[in-house]
PQR file of N, CA, C, O and H, with PARSE charges and radii, in Angstrom:
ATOM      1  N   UNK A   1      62.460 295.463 150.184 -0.4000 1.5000
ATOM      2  CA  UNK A   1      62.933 296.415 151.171 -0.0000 2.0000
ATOM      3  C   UNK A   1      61.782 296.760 152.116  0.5500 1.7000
ATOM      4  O   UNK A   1      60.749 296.911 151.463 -0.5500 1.4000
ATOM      5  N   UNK A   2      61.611 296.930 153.377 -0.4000 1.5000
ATOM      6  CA  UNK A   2      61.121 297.105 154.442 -0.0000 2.0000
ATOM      7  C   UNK A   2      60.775 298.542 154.846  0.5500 1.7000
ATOM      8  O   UNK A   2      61.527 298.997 155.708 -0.5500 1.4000
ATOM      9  H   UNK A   2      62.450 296.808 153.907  0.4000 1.0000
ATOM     10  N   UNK A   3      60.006 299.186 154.506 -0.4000 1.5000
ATOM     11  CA  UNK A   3      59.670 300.940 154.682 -0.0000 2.0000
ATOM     12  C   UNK A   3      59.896 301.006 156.183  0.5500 1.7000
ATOM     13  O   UNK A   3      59.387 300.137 156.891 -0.5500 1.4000
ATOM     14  H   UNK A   3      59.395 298.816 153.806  0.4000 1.0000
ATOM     15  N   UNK A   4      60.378 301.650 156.534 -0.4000 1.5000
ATOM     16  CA  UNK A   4      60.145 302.521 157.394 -0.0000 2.0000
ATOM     17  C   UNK A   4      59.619 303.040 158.548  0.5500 1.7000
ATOM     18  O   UNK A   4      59.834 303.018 159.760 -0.5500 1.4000
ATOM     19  H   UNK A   4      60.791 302.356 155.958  0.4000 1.0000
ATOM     20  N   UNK A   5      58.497 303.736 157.386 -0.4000 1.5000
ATOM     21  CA  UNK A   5      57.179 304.614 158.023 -0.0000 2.0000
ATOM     22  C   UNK A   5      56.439 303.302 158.475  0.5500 1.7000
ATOM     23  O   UNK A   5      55.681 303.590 159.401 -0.5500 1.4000
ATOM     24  H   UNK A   5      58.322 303.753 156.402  0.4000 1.0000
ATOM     25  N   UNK A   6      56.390 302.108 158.193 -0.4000 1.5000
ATOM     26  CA  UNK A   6      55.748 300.798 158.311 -0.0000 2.0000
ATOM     27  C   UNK A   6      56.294 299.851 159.872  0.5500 1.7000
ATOM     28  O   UNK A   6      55.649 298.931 160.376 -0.5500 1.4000
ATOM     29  H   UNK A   6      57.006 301.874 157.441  0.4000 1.0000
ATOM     30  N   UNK A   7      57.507 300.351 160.341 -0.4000 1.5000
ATOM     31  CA  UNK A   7      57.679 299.724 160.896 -0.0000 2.0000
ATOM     32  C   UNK A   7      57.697 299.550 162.410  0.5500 1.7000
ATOM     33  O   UNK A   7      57.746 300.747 162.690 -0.5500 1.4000
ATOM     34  H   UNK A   7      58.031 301.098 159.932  0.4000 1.0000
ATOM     35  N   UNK A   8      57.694 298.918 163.618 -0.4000 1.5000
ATOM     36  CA  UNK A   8      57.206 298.406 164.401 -0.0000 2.0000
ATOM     37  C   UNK A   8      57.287 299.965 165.386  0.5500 1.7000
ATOM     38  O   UNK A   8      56.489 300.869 165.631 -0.5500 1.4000
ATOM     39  H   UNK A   8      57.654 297.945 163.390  0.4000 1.0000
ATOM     40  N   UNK A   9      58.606 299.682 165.723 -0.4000 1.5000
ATOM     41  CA  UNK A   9      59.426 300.840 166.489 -0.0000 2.0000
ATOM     42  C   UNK A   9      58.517 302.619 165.830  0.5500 1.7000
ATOM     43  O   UNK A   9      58.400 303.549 166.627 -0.5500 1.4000
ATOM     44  H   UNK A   9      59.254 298.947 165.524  0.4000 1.0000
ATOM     45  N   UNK A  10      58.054 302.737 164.498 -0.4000 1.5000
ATOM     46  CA  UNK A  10      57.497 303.819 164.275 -0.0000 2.0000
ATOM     47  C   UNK A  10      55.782 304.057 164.364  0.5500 1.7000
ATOM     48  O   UNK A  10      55.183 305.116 164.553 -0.5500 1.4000
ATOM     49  H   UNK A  10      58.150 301.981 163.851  0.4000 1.0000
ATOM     50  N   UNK A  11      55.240 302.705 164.162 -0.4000 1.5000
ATOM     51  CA  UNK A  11      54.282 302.714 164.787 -0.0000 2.0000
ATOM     52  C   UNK A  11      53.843 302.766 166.110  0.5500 1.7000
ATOM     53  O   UNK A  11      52.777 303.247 166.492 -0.5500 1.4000
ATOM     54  H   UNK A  11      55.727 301.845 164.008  0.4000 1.0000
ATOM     55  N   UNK A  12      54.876 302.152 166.923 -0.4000 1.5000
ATOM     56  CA  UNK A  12      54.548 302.708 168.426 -0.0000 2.0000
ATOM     57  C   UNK A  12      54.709 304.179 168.448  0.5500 1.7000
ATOM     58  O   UNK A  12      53.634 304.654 168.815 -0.5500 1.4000
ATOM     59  H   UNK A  12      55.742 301.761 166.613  0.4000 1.0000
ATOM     60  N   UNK A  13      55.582 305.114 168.217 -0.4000 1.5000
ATOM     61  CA  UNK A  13      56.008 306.252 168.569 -0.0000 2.0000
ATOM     62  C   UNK A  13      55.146 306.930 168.029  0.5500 1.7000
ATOM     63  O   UNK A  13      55.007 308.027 168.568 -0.5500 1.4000
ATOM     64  H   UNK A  13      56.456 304.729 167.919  0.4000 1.0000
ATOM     65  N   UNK A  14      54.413 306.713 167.069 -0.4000 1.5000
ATOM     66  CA  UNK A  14      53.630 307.688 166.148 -0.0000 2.0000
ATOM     67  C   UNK A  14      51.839 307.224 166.985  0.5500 1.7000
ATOM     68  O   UNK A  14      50.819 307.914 166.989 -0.5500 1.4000
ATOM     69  H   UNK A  14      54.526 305.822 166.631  0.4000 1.0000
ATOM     70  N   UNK A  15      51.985 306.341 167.372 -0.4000 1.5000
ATOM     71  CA  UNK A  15      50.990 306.117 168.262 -0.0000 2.0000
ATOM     72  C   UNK A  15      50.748 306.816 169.965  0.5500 1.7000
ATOM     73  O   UNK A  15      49.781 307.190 170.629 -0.5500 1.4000
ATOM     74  H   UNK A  15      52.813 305.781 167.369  0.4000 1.0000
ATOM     75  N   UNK A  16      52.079 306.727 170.137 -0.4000 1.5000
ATOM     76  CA  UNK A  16      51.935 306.879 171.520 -0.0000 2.0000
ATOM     77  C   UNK A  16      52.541 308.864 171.477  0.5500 1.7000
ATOM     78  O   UNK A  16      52.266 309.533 172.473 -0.5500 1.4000
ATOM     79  H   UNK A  16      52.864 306.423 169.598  0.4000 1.0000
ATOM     80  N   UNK A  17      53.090 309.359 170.625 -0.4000 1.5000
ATOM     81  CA  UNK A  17      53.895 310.353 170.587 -0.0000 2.0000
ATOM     82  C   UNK A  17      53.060 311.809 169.789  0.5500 1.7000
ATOM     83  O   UNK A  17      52.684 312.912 170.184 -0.5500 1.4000
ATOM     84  H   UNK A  17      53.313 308.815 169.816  0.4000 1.0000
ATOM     85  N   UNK A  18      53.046 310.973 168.324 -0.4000 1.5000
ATOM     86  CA  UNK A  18      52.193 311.828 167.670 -0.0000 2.0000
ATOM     87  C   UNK A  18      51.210 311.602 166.633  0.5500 1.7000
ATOM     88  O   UNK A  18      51.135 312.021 165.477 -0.5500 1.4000
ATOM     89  H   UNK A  18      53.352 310.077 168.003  0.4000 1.0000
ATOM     90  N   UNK A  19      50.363 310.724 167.427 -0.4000 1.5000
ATOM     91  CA  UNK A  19      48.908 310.632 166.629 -0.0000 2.0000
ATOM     92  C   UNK A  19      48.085 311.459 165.705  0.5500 1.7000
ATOM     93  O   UNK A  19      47.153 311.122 164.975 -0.5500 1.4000
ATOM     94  H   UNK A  19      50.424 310.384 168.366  0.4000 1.0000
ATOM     95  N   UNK A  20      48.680 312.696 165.917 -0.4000 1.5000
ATOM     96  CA  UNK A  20      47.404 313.611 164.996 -0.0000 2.0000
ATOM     97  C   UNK A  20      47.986 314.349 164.571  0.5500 1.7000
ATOM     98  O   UNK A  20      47.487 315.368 164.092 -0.5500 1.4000
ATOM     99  H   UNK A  20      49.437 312.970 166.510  0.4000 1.0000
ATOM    100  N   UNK A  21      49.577 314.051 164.594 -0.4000 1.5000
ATOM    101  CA  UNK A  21      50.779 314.710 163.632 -0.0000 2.0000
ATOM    102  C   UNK A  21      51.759 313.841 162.974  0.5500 1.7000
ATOM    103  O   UNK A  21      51.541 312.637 162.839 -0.5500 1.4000
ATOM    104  H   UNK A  21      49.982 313.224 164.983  0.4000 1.0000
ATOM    105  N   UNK A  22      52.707 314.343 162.608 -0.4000 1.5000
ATOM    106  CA  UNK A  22      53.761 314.062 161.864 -0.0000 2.0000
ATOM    107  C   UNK A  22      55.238 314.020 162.678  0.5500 1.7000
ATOM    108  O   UNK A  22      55.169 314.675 163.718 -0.5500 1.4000
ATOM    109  H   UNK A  22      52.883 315.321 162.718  0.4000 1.0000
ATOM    110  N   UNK A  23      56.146 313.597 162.522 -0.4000 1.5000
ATOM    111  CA  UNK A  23      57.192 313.668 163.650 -0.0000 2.0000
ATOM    112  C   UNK A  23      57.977 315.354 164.044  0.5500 1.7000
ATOM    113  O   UNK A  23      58.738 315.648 164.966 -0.5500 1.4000
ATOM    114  H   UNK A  23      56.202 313.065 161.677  0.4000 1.0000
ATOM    115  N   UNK A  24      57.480 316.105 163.066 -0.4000 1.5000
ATOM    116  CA  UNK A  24      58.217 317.292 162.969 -0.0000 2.0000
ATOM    117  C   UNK A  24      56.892 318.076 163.669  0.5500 1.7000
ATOM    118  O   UNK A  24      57.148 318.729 164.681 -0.5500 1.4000
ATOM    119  H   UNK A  24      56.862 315.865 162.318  0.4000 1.0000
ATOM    120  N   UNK A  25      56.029 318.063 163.378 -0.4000 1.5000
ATOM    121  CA  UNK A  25      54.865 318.367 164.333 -0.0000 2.0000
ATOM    122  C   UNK A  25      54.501 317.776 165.765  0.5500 1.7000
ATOM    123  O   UNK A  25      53.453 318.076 166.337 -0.5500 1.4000
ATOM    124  H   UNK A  25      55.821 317.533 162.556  0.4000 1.0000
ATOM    125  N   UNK A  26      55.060 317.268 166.078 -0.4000 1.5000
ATOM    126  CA  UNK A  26      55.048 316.506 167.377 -0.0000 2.0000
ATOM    127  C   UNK A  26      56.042 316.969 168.447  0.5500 1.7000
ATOM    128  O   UNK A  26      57.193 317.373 168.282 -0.5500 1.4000
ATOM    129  H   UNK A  26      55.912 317.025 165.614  0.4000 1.0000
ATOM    130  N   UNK A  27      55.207 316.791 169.805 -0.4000 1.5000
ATOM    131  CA  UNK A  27      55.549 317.552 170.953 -0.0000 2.0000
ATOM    132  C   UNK A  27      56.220 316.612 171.794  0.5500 1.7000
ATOM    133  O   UNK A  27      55.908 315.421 171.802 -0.5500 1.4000
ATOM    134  H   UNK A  27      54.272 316.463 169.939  0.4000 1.0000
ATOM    135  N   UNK A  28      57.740 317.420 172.977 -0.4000 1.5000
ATOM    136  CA  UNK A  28      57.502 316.345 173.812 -0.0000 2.0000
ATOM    137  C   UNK A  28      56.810 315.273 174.307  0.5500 1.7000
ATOM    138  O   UNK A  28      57.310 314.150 174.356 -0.5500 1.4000
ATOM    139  H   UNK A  28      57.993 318.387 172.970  0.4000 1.0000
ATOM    140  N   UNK A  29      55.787 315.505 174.648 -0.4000 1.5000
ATOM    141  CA  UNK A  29      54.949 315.069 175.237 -0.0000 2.0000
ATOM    142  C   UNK A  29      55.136 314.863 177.103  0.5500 1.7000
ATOM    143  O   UNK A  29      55.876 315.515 177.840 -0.5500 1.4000
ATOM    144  H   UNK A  29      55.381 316.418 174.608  0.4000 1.0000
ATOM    145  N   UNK A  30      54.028 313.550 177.540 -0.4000 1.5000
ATOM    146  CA  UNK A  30      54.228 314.396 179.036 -0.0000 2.0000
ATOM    147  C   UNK A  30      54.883 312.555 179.384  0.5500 1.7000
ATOM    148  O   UNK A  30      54.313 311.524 179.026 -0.5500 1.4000
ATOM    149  H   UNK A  30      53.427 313.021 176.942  0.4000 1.0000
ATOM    150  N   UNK A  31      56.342 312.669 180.248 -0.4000 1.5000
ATOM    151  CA  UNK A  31      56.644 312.021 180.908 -0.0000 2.0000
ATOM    152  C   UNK A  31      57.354 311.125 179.689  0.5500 1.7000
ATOM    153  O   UNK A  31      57.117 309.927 179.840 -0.5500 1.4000
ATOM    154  H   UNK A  31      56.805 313.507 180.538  0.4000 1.0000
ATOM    155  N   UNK A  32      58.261 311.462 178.386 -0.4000 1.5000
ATOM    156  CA  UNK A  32      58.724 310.907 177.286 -0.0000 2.0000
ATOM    157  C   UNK A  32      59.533 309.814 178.150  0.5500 1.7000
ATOM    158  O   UNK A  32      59.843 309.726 179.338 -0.5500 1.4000
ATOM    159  H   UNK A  32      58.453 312.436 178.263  0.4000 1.0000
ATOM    160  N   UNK A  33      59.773 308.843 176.739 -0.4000 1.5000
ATOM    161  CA  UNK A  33      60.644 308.038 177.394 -0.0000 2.0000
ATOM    162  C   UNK A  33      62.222 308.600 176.933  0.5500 1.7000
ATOM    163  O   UNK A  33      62.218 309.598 176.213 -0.5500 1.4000
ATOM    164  H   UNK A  33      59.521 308.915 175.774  0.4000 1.0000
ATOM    165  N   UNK A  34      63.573 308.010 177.309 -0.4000 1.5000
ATOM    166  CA  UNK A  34      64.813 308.500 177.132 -0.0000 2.0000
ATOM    167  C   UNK A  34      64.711 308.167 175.697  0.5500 1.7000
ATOM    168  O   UNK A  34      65.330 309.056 175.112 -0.5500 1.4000
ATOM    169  H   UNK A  34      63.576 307.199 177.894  0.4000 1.0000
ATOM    170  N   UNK A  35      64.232 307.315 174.829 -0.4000 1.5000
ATOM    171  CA  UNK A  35      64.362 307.181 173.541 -0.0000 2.0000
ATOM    172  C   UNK A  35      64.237 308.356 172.723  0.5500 1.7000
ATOM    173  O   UNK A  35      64.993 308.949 171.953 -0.5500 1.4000
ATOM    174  H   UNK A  35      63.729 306.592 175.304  0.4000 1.0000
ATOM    175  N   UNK A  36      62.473 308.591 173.314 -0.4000 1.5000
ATOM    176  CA  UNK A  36      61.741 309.676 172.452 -0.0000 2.0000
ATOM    177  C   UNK A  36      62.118 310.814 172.420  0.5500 1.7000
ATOM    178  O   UNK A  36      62.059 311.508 171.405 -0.5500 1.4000
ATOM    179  H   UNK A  36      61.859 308.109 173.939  0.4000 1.0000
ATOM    180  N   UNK A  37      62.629 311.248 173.672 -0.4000 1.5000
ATOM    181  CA  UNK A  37      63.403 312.507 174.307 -0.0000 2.0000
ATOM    182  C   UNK A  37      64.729 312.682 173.044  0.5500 1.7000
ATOM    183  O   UNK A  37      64.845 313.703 172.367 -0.5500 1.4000
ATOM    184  H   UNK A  37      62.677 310.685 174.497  0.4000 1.0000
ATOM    185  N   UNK A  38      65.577 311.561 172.929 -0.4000 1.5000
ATOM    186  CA  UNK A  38      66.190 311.932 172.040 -0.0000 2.0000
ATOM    187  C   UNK A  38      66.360 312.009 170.768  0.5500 1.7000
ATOM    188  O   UNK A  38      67.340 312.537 170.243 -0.5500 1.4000
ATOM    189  H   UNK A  38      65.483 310.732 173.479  0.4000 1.0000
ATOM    190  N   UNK A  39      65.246 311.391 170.058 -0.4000 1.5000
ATOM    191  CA  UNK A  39      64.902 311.388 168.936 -0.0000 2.0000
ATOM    192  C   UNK A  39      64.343 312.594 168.272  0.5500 1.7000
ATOM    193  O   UNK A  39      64.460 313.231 167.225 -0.5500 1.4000
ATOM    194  H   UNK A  39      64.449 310.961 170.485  0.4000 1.0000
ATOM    195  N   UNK A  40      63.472 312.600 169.733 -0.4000 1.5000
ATOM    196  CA  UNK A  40      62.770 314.558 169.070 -0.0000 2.0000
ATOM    197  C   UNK A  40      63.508 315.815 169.297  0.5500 1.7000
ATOM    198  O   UNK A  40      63.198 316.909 168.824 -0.5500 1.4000
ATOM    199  H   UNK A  40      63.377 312.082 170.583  0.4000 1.0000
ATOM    200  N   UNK A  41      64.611 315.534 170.138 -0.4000 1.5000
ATOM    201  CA  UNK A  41      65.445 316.606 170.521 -0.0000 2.0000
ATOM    202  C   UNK A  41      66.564 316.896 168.978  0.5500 1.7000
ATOM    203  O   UNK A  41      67.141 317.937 168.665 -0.5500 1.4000
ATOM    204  H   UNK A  41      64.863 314.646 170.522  0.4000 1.0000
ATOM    205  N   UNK A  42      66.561 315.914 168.453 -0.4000 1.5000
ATOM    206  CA  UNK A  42      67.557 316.500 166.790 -0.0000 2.0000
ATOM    207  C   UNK A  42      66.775 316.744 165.929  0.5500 1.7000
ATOM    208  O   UNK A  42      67.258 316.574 164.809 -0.5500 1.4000
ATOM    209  H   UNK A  42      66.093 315.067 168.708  0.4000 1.0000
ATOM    210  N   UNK A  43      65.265 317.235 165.948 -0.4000 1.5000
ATOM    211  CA  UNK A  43      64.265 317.301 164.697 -0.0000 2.0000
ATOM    212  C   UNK A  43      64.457 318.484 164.072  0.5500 1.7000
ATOM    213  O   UNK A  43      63.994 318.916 163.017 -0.5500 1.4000
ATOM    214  H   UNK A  43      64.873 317.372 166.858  0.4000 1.0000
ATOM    215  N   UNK A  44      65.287 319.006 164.953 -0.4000 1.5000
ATOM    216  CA  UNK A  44      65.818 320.756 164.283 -0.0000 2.0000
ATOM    217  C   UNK A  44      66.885 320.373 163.638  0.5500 1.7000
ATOM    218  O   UNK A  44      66.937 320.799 162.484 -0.5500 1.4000
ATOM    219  H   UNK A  44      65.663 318.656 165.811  0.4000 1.0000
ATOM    220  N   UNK A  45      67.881 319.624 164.027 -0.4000 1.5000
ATOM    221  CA  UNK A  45      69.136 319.051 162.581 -0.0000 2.0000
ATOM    222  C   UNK A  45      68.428 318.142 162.030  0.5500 1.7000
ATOM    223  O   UNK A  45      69.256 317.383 161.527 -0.5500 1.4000
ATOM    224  H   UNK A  45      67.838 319.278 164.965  0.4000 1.0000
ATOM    225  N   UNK A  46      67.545 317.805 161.846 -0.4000 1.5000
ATOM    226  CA  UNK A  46      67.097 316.713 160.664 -0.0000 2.0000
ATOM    227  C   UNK A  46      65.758 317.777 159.799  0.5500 1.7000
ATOM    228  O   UNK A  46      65.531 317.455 158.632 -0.5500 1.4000
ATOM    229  H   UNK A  46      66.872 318.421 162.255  0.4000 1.0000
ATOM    230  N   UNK A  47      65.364 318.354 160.080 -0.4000 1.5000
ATOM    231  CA  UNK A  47      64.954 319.831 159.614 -0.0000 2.0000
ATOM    232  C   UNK A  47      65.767 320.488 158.865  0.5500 1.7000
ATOM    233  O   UNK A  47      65.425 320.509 157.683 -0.5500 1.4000
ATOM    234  H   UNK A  47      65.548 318.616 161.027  0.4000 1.0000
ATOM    235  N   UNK A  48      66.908 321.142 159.168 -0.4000 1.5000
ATOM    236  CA  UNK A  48      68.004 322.111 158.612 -0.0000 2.0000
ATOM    237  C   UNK A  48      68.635 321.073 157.830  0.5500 1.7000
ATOM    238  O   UNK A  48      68.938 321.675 156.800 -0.5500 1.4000
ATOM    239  H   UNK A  48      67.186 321.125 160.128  0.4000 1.0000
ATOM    240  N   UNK A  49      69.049 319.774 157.685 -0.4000 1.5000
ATOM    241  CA  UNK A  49      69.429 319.274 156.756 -0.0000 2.0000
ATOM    242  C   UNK A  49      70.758 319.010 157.215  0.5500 1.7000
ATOM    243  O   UNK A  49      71.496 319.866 156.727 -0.5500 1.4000
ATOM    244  H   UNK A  49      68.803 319.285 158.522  0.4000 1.0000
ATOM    245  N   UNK A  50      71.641 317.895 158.216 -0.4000 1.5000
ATOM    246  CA  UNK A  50      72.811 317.768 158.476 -0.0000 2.0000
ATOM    247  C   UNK A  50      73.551 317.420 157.706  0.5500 1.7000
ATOM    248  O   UNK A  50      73.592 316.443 156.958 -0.5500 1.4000
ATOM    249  H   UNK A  50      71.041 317.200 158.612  0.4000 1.0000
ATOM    250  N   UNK A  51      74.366 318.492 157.931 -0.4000 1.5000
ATOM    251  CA  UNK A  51      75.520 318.165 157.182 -0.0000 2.0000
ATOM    252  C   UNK A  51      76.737 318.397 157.307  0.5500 1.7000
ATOM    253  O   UNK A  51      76.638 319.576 157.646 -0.5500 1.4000
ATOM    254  H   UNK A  51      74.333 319.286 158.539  0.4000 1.0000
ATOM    255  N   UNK A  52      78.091 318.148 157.297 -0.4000 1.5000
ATOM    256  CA  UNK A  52      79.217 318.412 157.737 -0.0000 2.0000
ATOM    257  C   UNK A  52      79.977 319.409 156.467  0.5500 1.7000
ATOM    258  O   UNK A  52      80.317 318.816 155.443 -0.5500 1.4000
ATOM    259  H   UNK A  52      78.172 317.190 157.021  0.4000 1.0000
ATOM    260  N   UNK A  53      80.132 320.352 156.530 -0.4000 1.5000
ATOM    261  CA  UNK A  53      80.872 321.070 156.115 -0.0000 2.0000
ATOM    262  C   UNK A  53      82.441 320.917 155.706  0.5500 1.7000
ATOM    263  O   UNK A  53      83.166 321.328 156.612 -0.5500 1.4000
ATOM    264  H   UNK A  53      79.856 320.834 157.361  0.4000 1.0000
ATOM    265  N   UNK A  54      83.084 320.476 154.678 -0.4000 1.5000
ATOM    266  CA  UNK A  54      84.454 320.363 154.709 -0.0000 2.0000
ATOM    267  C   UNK A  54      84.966 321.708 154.618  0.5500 1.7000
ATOM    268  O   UNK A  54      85.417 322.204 155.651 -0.5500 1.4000
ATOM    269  H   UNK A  54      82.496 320.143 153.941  0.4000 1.0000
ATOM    270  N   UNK A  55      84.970 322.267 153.732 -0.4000 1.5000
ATOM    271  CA  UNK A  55      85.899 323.429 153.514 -0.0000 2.0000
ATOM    272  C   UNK A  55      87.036 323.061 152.973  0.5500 1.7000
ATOM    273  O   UNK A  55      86.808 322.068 152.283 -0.5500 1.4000
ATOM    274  H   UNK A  55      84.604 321.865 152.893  0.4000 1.0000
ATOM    275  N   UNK A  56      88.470 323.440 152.920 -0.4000 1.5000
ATOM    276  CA  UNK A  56      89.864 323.023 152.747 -0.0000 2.0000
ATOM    277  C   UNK A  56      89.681 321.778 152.413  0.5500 1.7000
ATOM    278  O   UNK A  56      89.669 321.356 151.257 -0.5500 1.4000
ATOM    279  H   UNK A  56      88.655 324.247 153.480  0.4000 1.0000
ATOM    280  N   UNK A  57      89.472 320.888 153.796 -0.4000 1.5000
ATOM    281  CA  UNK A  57      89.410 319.578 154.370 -0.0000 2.0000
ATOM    282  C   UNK A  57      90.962 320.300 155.286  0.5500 1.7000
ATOM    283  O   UNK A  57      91.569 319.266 155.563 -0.5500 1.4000
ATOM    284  H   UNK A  57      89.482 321.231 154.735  0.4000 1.0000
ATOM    285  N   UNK A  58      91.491 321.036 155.629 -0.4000 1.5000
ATOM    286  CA  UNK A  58      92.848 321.220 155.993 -0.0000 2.0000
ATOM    287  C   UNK A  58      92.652 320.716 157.556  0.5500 1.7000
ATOM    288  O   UNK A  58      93.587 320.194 158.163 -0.5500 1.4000
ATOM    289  H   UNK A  58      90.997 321.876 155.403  0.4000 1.0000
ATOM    290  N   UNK A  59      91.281 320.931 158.185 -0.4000 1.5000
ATOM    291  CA  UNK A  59      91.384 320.562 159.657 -0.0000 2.0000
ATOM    292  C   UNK A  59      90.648 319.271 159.804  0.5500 1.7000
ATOM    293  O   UNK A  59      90.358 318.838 160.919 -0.5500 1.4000
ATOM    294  H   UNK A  59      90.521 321.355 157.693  0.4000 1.0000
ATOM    295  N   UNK A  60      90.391 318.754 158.883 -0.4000 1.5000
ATOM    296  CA  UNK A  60      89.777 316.958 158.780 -0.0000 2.0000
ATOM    297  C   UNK A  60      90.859 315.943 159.001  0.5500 1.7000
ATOM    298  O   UNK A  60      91.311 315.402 157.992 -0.5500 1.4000
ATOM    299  H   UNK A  60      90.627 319.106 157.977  0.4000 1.0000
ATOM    300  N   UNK A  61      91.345 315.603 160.184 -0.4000 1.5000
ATOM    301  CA  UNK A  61      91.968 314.767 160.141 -0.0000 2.0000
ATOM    302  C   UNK A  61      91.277 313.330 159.874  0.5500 1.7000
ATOM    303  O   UNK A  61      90.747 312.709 160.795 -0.5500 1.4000
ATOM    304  H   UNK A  61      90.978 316.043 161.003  0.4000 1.0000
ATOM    305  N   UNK A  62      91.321 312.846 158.542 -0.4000 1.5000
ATOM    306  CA  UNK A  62      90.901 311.361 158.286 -0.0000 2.0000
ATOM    307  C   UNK A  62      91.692 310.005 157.966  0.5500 1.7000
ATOM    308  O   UNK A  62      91.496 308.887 157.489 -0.5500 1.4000
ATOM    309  H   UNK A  62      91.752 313.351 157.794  0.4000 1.0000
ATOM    310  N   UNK A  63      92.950 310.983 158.654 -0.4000 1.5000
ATOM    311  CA  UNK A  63      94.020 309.287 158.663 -0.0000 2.0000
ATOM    312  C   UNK A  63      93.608 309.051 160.310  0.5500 1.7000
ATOM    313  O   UNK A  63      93.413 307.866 160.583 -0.5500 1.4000
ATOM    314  H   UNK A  63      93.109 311.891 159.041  0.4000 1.0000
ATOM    315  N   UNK A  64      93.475 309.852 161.253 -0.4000 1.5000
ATOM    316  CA  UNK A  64      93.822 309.622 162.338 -0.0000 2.0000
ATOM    317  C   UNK A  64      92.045 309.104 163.249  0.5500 1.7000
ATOM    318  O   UNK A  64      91.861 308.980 164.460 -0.5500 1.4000
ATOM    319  H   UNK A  64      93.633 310.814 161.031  0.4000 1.0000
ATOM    320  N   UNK A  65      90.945 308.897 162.019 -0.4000 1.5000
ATOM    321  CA  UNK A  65      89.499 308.620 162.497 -0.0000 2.0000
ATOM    322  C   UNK A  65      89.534 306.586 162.665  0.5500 1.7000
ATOM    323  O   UNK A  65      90.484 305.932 162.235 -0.5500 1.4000
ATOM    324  H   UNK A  65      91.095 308.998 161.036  0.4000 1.0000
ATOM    325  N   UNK A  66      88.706 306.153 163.132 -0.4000 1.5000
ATOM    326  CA  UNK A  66      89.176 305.060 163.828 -0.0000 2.0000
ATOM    327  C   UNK A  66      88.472 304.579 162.457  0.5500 1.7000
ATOM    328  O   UNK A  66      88.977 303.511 162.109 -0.5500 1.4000
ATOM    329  H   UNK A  66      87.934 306.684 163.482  0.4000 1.0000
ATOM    330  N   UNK A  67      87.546 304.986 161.632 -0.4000 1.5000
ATOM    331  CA  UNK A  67      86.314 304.271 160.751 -0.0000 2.0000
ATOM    332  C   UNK A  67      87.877 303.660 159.290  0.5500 1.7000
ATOM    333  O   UNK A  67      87.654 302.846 158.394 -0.5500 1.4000
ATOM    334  H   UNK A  67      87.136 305.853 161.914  0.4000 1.0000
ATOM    335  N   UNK A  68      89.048 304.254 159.487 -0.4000 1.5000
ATOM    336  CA  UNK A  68      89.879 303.388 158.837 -0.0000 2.0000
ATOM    337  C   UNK A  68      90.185 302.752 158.829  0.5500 1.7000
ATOM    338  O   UNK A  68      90.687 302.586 159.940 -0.5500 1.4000
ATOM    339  H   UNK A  68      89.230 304.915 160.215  0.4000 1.0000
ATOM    340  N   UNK A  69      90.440 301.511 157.907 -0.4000 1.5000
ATOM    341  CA  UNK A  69      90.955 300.194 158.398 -0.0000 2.0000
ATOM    342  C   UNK A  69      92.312 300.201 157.918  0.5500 1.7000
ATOM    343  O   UNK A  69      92.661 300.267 156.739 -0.5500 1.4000
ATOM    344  H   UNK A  69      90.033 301.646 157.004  0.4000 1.0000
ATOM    345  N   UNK A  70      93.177 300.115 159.123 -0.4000 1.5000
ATOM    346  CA  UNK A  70      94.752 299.855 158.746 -0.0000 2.0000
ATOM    347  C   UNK A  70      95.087 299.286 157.775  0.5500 1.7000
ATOM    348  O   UNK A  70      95.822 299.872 156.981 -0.5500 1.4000
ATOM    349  H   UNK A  70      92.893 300.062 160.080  0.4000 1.0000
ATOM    350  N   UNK A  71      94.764 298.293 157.586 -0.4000 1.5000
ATOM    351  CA  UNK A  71      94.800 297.261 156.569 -0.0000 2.0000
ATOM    352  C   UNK A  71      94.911 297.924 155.134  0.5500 1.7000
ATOM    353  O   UNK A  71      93.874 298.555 154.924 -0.5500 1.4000
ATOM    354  H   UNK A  71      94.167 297.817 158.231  0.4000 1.0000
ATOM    355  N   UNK A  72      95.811 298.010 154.054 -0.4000 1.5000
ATOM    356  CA  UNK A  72      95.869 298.628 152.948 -0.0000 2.0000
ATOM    357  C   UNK A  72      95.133 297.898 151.700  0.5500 1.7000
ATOM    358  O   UNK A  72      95.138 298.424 150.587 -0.5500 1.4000
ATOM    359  H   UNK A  72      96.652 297.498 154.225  0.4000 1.0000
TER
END
């Protein structure tokens, strides 16, 4: 298996983004690219821990989500 923290795409960013931090410690920075911009913009839901809430499930419609396959 292939880590991660090892790989190409994270070594650039951690190079060019946040060298003398960690990704949760790391700042915009100046002139981001559209990638980085959105990667660091969810570090507060990947922080808090996402997660979807069911409840009931009464307002989950999951016959009508496309990730079903008709097919029985």
């Amino acid at each position: 298996m292939v880590s991660t923290t090892n790989s190409r795409n994270t070594r650039l960013f951690k190079a060019k983004y946040f060298l003398r931090n960690d990704y949760f410690g790391a700042s915009i920075g100046h002139n981001p690219s559209y990638v980085w911009r959105s990667i660091w913009s969810v570090k507060d839901v990947i922080r808090r821990g996402f997660q979807w809430s069911i409840g009931t499930g009464e307002l989950i419609p999951v016959w009508n989500h496309p990730w079903l396959s008709n097919a029985a």
